[in-house]
C-alpha positions as CSV (number, residue, x, y, z in Angstrom):
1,X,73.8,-236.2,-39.6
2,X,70.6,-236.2,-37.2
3,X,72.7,-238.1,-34.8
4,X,74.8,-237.0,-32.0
5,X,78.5,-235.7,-33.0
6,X,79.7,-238.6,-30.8
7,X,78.0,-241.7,-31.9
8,X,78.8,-240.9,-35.7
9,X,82.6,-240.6,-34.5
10,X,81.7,-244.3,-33.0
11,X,80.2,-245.3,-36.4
12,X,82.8,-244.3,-38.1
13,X,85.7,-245.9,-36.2
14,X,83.8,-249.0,-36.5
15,X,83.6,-248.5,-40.1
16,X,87.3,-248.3,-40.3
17,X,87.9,-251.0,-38.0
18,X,85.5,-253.7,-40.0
19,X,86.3,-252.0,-43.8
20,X,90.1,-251.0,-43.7
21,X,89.7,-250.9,-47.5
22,X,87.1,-248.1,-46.7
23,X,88.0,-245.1,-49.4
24,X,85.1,-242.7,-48.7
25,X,82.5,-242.0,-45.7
26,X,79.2,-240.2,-46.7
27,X,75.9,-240.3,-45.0
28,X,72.3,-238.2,-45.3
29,X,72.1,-234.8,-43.6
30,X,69.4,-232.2,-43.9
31,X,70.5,-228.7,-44.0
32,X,69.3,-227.9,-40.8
33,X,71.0,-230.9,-39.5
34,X,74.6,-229.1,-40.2
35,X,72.9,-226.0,-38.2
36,X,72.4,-228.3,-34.8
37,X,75.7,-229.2,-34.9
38,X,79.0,-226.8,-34.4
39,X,81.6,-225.6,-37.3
40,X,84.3,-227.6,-34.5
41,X,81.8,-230.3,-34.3
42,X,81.5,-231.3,-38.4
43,X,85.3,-230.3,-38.7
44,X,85.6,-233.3,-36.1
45,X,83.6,-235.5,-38.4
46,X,85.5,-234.7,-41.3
47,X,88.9,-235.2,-39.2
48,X,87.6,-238.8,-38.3
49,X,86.7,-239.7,-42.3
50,X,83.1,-237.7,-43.2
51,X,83.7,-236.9,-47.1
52,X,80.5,-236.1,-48.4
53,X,76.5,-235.7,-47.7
54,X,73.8,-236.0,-49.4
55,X,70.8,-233.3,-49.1
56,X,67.5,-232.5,-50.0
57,X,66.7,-228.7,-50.8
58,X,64.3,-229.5,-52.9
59,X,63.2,-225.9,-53.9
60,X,64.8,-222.5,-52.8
61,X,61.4,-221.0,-53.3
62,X,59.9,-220.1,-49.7
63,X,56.1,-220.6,-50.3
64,X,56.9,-224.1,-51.9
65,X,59.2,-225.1,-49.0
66,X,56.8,-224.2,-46.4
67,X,53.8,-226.0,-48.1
68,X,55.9,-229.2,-48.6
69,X,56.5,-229.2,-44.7
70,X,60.2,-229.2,-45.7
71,X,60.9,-226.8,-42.0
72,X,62.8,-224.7,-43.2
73,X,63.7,-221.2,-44.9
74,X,65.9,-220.3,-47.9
75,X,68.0,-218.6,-45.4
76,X,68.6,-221.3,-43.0
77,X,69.0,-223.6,-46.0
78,X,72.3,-220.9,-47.3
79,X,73.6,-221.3,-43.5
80,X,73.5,-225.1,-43.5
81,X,75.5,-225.1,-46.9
82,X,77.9,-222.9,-45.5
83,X,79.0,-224.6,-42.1
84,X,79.1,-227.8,-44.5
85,X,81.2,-226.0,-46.5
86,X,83.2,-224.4,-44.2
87,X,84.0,-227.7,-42.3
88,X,85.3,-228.9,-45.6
89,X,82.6,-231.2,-46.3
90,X,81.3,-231.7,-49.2
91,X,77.6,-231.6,-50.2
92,X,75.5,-233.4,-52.9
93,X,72.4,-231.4,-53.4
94,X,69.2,-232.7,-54.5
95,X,66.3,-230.5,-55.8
96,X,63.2,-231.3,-57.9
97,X,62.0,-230.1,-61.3
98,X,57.8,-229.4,-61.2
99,X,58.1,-229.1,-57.9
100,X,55.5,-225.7,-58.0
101,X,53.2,-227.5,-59.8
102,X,51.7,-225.8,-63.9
103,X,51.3,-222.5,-61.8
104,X,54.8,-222.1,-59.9
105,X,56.8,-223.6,-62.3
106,X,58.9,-220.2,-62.9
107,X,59.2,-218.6,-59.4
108,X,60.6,-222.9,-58.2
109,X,63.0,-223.4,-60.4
110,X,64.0,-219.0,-60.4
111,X,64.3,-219.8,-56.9
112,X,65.9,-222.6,-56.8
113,X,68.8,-221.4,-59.2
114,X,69.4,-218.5,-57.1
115,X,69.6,-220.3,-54.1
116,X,72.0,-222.8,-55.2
117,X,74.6,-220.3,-56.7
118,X,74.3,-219.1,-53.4
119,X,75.5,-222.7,-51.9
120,X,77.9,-223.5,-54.6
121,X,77.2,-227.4,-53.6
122,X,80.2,-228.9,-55.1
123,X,77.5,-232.1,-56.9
124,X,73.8,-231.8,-57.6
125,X,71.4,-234.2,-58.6
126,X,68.3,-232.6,-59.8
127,X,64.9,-235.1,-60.6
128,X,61.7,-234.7,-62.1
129,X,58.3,-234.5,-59.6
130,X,57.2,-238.3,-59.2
131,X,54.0,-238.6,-57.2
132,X,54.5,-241.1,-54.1
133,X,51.0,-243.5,-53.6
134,X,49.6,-242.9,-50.4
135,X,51.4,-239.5,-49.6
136,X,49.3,-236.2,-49.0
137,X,50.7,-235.1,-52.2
138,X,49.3,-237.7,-54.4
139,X,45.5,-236.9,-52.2
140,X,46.1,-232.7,-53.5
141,X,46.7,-234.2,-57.3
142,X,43.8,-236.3,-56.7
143,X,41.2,-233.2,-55.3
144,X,42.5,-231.3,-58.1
145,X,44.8,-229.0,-55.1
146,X,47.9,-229.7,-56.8
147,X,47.8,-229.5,-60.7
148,X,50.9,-231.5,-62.0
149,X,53.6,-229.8,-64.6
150,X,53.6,-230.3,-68.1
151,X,56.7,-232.5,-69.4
152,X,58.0,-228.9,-71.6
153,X,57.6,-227.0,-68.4
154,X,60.0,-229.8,-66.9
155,X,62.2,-229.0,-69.8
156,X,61.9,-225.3,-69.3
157,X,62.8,-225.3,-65.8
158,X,66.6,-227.4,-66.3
159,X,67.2,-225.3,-69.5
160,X,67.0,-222.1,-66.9
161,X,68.5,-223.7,-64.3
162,X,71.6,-224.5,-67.3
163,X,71.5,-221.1,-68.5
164,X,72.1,-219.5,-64.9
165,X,73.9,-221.2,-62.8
166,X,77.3,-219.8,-61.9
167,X,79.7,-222.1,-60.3
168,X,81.5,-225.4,-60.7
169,X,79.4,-228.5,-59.9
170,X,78.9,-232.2,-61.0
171,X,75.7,-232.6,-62.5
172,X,73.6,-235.5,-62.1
173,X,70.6,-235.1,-64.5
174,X,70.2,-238.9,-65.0
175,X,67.4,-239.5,-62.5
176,X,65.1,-242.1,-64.5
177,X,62.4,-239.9,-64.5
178,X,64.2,-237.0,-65.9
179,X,63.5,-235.9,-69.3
180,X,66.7,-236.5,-70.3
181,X,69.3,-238.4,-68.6
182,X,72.8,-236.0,-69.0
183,X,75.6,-236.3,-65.7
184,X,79.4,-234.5,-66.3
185,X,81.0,-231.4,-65.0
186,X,79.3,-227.8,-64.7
187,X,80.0,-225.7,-66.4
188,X,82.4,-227.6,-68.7
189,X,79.5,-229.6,-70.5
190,X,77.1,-226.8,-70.0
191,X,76.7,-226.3,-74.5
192,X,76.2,-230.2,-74.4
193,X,73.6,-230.4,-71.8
194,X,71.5,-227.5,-72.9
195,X,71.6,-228.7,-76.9
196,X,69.7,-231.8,-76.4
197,X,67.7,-229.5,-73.9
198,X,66.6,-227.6,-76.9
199,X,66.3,-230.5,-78.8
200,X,64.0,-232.1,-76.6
201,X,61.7,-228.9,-76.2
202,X,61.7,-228.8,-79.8
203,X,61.4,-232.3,-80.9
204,X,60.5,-234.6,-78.3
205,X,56.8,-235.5,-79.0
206,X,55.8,-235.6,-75.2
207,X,57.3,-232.8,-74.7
208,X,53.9,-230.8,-76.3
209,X,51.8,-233.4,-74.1
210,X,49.6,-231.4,-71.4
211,X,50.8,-234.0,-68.8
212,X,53.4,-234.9,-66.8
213,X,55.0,-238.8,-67.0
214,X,56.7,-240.2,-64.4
215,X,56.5,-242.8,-62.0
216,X,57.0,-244.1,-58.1
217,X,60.0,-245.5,-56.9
């Protein structure tokens, strides 16, 4: 969605042209992407085949945002969601459990919830905190900056995020490095998803494990 409103239009045609099979068009976008562009201009993209795109919020809570150099705001991120929305397309929203770390585990994922009943994204994938080698991340765990989440507080923060959100969705929770793998409609399979939820926190041996397991993709 970074590029100009023009060469996508090109892109697309082409894809058309070369795939006349083609069913569905979707492509990356940051939220602030949608903000650069006009409502006429992503109505256009629709119009010529744009279904869908996928975005990282990645946490609605400010402080987190601004020290992941994400560049930009809550509110920004709500104004992005809603020019996507209003041009009619649809958004798959991607956010990340532990992203606050064992000591803003509660205000990220509060945050985030709030946010995204805000958006109303009509998917959302949410995955667990995997530390990338070589990434300025992975030097803060390292120095003992960043202290990772506990595998319960990962289960924690998607039992929350179950119990308060407040609008349709799909929900893809089955991100390998999730707790538990669970995908289906919001809030339809909301009982199912937040039983084995409880189950886990209560049953799940590494759940009571002071560490966090995951791994690089």
């Amino acid at each position: 969605m970074a590029a100009r409103t023009d060469y996508l239009l090109q892109v697309f045609d082409k894809l058309k042209q070369t795939f006349p099979e083609v069913q569905k068009i979707s492509l990356y976008s940051g939220l602030n992407d949608f903000r650069r562009k006009s409502v006429s201009e992503l109505k256009e993209l629709k119009s010529a085949g744009l279904d869908m795109a996928y975005c990282g919020l990645e946490s609605g809570d400010p402080v987190i945002l601004e020290k992941i150099k994400k560049r930009m705001t809550p509110s920004q991120a709500i104004e992005g969601a809603a020019m996507a929305k209003e041009a009619g397309i649809e958004v798959l929203q991607s956010f990340i459990f532990g992203l606050g770390g064992r000591y803003r585990s509660k205000e990220h994922i509060v945050a985030t919830t709030k946010i995204l009943n805000e958006m109303q994204p009509e998917q959302i994938a949410p995955m667990a905190l995997a530390i990338q080698p070589g990434t300025e991340l992975e030097r803060e765990v390292q120095a003992g900056e960043f202290v990772l989440p506990t595998q319960m507080q990962l289960l924690e923060e998607e039992k929350y995020l179950l119990e308060n959100m407040n609008f349709n969705t799909v929900y893809w929770g089955d991100h390998g490095n999730n707790m538990i793998q669970m995908r289906g409609m919001f809030p339809d399979n909301k009982a199912f998803f937040l039983k084995h939820v409880n189950e886990a926190i209560v049953n799940n041996p590494s759940a009571k494990e002071n560490i966090i397991q995951t791994f690089s993709w």
